[in-house]
C-alpha positions in Angstrom: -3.1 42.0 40.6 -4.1 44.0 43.2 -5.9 47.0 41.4 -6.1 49.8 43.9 -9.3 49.9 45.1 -9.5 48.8 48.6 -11.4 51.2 51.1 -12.4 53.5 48.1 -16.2 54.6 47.2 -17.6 53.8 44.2 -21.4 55.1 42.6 -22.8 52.3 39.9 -26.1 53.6 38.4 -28.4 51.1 37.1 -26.6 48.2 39.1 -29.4 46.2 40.1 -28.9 44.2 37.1 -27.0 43.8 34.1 -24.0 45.5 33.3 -24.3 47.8 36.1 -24.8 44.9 38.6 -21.4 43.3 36.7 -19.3 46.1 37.5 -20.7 47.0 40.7 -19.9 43.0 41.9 -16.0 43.5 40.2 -15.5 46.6 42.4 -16.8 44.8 46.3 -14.0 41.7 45.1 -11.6 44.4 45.1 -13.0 45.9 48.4 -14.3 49.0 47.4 -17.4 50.3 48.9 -20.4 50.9 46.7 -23.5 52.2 46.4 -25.3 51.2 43.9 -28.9 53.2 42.5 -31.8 52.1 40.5 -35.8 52.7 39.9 -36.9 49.4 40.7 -36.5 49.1 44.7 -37.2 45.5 45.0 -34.3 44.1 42.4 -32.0 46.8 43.8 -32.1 45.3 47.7 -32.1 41.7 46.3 -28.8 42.7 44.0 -27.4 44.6 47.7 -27.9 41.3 49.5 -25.9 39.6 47.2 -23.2 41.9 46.8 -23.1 42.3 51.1 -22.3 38.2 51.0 -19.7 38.8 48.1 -18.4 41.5 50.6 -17.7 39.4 54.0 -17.4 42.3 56.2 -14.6 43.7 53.6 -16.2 46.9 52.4 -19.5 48.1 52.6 -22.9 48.1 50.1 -25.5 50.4 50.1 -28.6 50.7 48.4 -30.4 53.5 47.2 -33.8 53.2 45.0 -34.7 56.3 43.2 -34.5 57.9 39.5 -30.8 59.2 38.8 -32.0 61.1 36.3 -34.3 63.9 38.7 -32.1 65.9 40.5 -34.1 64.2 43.5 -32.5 60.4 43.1 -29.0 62.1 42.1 -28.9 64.0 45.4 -30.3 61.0 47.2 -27.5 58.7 45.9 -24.9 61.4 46.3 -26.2 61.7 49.9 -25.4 57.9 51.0 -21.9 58.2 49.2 -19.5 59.9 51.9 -17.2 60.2 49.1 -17.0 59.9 45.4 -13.9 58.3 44.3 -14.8 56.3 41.2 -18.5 57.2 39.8 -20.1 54.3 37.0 -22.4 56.2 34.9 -25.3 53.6 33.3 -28.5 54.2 32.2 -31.0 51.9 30.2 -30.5 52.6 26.1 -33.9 55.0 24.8 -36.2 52.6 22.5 -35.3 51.5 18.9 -37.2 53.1 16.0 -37.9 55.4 13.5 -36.8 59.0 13.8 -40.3 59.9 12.2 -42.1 58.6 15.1 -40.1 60.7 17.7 -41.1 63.8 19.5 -38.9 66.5 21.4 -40.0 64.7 24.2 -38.4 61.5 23.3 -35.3 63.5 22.5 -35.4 65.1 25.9 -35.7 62.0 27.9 -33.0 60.5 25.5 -30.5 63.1 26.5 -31.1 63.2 30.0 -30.8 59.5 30.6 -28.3 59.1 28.3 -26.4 62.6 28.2 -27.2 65.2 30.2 -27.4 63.3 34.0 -24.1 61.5 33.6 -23.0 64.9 33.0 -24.9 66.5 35.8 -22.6 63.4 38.1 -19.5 64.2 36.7 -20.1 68.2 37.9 -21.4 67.0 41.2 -18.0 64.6 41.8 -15.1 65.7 40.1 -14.1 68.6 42.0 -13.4 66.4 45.3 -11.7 63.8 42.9 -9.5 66.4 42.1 -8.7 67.8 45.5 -7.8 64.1 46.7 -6.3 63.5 43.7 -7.5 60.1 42.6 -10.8 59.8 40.9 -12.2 57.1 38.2 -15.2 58.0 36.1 -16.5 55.1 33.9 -19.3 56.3 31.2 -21.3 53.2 30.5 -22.3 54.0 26.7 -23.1 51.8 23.7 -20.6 50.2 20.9 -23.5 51.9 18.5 -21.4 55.3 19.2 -18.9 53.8 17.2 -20.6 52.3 14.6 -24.0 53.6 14.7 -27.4 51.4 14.6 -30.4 52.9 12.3 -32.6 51.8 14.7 -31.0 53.2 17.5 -31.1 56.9 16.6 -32.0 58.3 20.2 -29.1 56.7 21.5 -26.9 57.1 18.8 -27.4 61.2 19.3 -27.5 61.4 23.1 -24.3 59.1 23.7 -22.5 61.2 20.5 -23.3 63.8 22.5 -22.0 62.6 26.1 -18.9 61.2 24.4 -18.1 64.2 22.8 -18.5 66.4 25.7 -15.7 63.5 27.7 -13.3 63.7 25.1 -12.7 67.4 26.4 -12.9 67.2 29.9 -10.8 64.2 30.1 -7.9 66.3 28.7 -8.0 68.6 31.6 -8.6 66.4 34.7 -6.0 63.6 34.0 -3.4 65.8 35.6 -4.5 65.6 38.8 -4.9 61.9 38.4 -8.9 62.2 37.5 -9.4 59.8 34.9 -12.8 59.7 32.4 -13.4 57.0 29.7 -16.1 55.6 27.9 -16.7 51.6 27.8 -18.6 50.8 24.5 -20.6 47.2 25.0 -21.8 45.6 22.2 -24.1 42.2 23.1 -23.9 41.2 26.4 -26.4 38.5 28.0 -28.9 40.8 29.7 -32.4 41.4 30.1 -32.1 44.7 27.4 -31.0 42.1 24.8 -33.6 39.7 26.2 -36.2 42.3 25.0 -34.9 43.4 21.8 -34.8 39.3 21.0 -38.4 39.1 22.0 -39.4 42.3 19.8 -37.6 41.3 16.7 -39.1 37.5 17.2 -42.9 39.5 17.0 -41.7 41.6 14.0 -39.8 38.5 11.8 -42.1 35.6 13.3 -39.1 33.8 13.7 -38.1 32.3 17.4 -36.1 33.8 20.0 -33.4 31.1 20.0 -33.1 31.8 15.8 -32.8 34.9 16.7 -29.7 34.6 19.3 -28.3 32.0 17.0 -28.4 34.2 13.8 -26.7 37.1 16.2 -24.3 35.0 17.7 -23.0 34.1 14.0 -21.7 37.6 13.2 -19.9 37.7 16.3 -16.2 36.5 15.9 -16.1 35.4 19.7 -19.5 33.2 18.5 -20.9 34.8 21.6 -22.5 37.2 24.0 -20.6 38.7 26.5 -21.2 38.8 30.2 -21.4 40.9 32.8 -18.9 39.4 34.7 -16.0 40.2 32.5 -17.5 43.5 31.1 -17.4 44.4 35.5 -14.1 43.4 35.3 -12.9 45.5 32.6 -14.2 48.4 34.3 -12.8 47.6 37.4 -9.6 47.6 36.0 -10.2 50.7 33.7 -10.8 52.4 37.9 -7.6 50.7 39.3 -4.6 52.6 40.4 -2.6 51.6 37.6 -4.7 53.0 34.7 -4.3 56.6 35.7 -2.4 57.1 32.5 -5.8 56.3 30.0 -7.8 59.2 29.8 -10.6 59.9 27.3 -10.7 57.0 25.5 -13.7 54.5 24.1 -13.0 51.0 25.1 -15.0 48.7 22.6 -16.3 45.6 24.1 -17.9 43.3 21.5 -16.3 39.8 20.7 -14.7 41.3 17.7 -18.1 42.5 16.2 -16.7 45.9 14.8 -14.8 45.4 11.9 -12.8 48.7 11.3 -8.5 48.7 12.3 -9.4 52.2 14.5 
């Protein structure tokens, strides 16, 4: 199926790796042009090197190192986009823990990772989407907004939050063929579950590899998912032919939630 996408601009934040890097790899096989963000500059050239081969010439990759959450590395990334016509929104979940433990400050940085900069993105975009009437705004969040983890309170409130503000703006920009939707992963092979492994092996003295095992277990699929077809669900979710889904949460998890809604 050809999806749509060929000689349009997409933004990934947080693409170096991960789920970010997995959708920003689905959209160059469709030939869009990306730019892709992160903090860590190193990783983020070595990810644009291999998306430029994946490209062969077909569409373009760009890199941009810098902190999407400062108004600095969001006009910096804006800058080397000529045009915004699909915008990934991903950020790194806040820290597992205990509400007790957390200051304002950890609240604020929750929010504006989490919350408050996808926001400041969709402002900064959405307004040219709609004039050219196509635009495809993908909000990265967690499967923990729809069944909520204790430990994961930060994230639980600041993606709430962001998916509560979408559910209203989606309603008002689908018209004009601007769609916004939410894709909910649950565990996916990547270095974040990597380090939540390695905590809870330090915590429970149990190994890694008990750990994954034990996970895998409650997971009908009796797996993690990858960022390959995570990327490719999003890709989709961007394509011309899903202009008629608007504010919705996609839930990617093997079958992990239980509920019928």
């Amino acid at each position: 199926m050809d999806l749509g996408l060929q000689g349009k601009w997409a933004l990934v934040c947080a693409a170096s790796k991960g789920l970010g890097k997995g959708c920003a790899e689905a959209l160059v096989r469709e030939g869009a042009n990306v730019v892709i963000t992160a903090r860590g500059a190193e990783a983020l050239e070595a990810t644009a090197a291999e998306l430029r081969a994946l490209a062969a010439g077909r569409c373009e990759v760009r890199a941009v190192a810098g902190d999407i959450t400062t108004p600095e590395g969001r006009a910096a990334a804006l800058a080397a986009c000529p045009q915004v016509d699909i915008l990934v929104n991903n950020a790194g979940g806040p820290p597992p823990g205990d509400f007790r433990d957390w200051d304002r400050d950890a609240w604020i940085r929750a929010l504006d990772a989490n919350m408050l900069t996808p926001i400041e993105l969709i402002k900064a975009t959405v307004d040219g989407m709609i004039a050219r009437r196509f635009g495809r705004i993908v909000n990265i969040t967690s499967g923990a907004v729809k069944a909520p983890i204790d430990i994961l309170g930060l994230s639980n409130g600041a993606r709430s939050g962001l998916t509560g503000f979408v559910a209203g703006l989606a309603r008002k920009t689908v018209e004009h063929n601007v769609t916004i939707n939410n894709l909910l992963p649950g565990a996916f092979d990547t270095d974040r579950l990597k380090v939540t492994f390695e905590g809870s092996a330090r915590a429970s003295g149990k190994t890694i590899d008990e750990l994954r095992e034990a996970r895998m277990k409650t997971i009908p699929a009796r797996r993690f998912g990858t960022p390959a077809e995570f990327g490719a669900a999003c890709a989709w979710l961007c394509s011309a032919q899903a202009g008629y889904i608007t504010g919705q949460n996609w839930l990617i998890d093997g079958g992990a939630y239980p509920g019928t809604f």
